[in-house]
N, C-alpha and C positions, 0 to 999 in steps of 0.2 A: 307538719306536726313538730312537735317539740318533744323533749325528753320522758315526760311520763306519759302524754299520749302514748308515743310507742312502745313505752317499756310496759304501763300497767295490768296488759295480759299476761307478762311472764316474768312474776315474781318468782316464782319457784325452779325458775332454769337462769342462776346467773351470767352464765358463759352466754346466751341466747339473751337474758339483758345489754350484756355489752354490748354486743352487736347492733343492737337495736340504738343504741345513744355512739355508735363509733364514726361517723359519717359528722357528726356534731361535734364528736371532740377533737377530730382533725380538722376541722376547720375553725376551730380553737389554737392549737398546737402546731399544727405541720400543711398550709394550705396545700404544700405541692403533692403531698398523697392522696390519692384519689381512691376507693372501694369502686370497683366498677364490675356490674354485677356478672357481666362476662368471665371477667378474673375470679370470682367470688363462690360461682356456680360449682364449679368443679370439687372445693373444697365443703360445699353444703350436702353429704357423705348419707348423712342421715345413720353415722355411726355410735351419735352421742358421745365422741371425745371432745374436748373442748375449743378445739378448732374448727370441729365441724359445725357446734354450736353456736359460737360468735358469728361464721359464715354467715348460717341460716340467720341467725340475730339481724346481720347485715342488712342481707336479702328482703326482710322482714321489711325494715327499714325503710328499704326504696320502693316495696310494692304500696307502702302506706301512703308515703309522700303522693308518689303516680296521682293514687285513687285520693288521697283528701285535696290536692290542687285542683282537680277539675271537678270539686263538686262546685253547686251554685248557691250554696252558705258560704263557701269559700269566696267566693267572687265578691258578692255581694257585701258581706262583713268587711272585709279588706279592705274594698270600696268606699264601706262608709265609714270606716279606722280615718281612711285618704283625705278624704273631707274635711272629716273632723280637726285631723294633725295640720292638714294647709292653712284652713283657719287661724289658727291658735299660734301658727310658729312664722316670725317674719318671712319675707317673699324673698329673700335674697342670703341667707347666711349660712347656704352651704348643706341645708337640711333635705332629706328624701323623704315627703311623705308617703308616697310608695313603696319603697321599702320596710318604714317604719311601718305602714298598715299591714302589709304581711308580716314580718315576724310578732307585732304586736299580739295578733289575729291565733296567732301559735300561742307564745306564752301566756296569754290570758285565758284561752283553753287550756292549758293547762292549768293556773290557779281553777280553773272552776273545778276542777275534774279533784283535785285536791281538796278542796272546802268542803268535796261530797263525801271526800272519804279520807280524814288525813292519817288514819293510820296506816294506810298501804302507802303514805311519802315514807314511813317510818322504814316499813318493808324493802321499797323501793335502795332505799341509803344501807339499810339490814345486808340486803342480796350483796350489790355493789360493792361492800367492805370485806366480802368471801374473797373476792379475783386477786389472783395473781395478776399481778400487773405487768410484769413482765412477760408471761407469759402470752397474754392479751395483745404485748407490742411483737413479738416474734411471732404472734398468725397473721395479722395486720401485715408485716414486714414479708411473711410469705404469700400473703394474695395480692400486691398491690406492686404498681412498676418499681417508686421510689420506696426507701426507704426509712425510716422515723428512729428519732431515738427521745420521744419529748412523751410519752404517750406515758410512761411506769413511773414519771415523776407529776403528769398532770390528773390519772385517775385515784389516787389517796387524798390530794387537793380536791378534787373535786365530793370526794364522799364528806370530807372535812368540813369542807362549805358550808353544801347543804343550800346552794343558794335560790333551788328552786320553792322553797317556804317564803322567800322576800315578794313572790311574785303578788302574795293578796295583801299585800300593803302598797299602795301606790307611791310612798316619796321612798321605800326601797326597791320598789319596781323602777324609779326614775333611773336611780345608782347605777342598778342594773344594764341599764339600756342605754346609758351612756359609757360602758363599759365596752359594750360593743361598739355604739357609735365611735369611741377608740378604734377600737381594733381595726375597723373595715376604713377608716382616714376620714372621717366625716365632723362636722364640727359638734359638740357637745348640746343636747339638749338643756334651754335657760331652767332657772331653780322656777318654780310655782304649778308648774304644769300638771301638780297634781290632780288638779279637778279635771282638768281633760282625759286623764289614767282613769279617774273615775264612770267617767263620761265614755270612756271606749271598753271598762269591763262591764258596763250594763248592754254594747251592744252586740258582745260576742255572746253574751251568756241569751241572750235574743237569739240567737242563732246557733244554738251548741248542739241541739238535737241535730241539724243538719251537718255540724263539720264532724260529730261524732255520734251514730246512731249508737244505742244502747248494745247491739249485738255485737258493734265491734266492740267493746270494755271490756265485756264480763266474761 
């Protein structure tokens, strides 16, 4: 899942938003810190201070992932993201369509999940701009082996953005996705491929009831 899949159940508990998107923004920021739900356990208190709540947030996090990777919309979508993107992108220039089908497969769930309701993106950036940021990096810093000091200068930039609204546009969803294909060393997706973005949010939204039943949203 991606960032407002797992946040959109809990608007109303920021610290427990966090945690739900902190697994994502450290591997943004600082790859070598890892949340490992072992280390994470301990501190998920269930005492409602705000450590205990990013924990649980955390926790949240990784039980999502678990259960939305091995569903069989997941397989499948991803699959046919693979297809699509091998097609479309030369045979030789350094591109993963694999890769690209699963995170696509995420963020495109997420724009759908958006277009159904965008006021709660509004909520979503609302909540997020409550956190002590630094705060946020000092529970981080106490569940985790290594640790960070990028995290209280990358979540204001991130409320600032706002860049999960680019995703239902496809040549700002390209922007997007070659931002990361930065990040991870990969070579830059070519300009035009927007009809293929089009082409792969018609077949996630094919398949959205399975990567996200109704029960887990609301």
């Amino acid at each position: 899942m991606n960032y407002f899949a797992h946040g959109i159940r809990f608007l109303d508990r920021p610290f427990f938003l966090a945690g739900t998107a902190l697994p994502d923004w450290l591997s943004i920021v600082d790859r070598r810190v890892r949340l490992r739900a072992r280390n994470v356990l301990p501190f998920a208190d269930e005492t409602g201070t705000p450590v205990s709540e990013i924990a649980a947030g955390v926790l949240q996090h990784l039980e999502d992932d678990a259960w939305f990777h091995k569903t069989a919309a997941f397989a499948v979508a991803s699959a046919e993201l693979t297809v699509l993107l091998r097609s479309a992108l030369p045979a030789v220039d350094g591109h993963r369509p694999a890769f690209l089908g699963h995170i696509l497969t995420e963020m495109l769930l997420d724009s759908i999940l958006i277009e159904r309701d965008p006021v709660r993106l509004a909520d979503y950036y609302a909540a997020l701009a409550q956190l002590d940021a630094r705060l946020v990096e000092d529970s981080v810093n106490r569940m985790a082996r290594h640790s960070t000091d990028r995290l209280k200068f990358l979540i204001p930039r991130f409320v600032e953005e706002r860049f999960l609204a680019d995703y239902a546009d496809s040549r700002r969803l390209l922007f997007r996705l070659n931002q990361i294909m930065r990040r991870v060393g990969l070579s830059p997706l070519p300009e035009g491929l927007e009809s293929c973005l089009d082409e792969a949010r018609c077949i996630v939204a094919r398949h959205a009831a399975g990567l996200l039943p109704e029960f887990r949203i609301n």
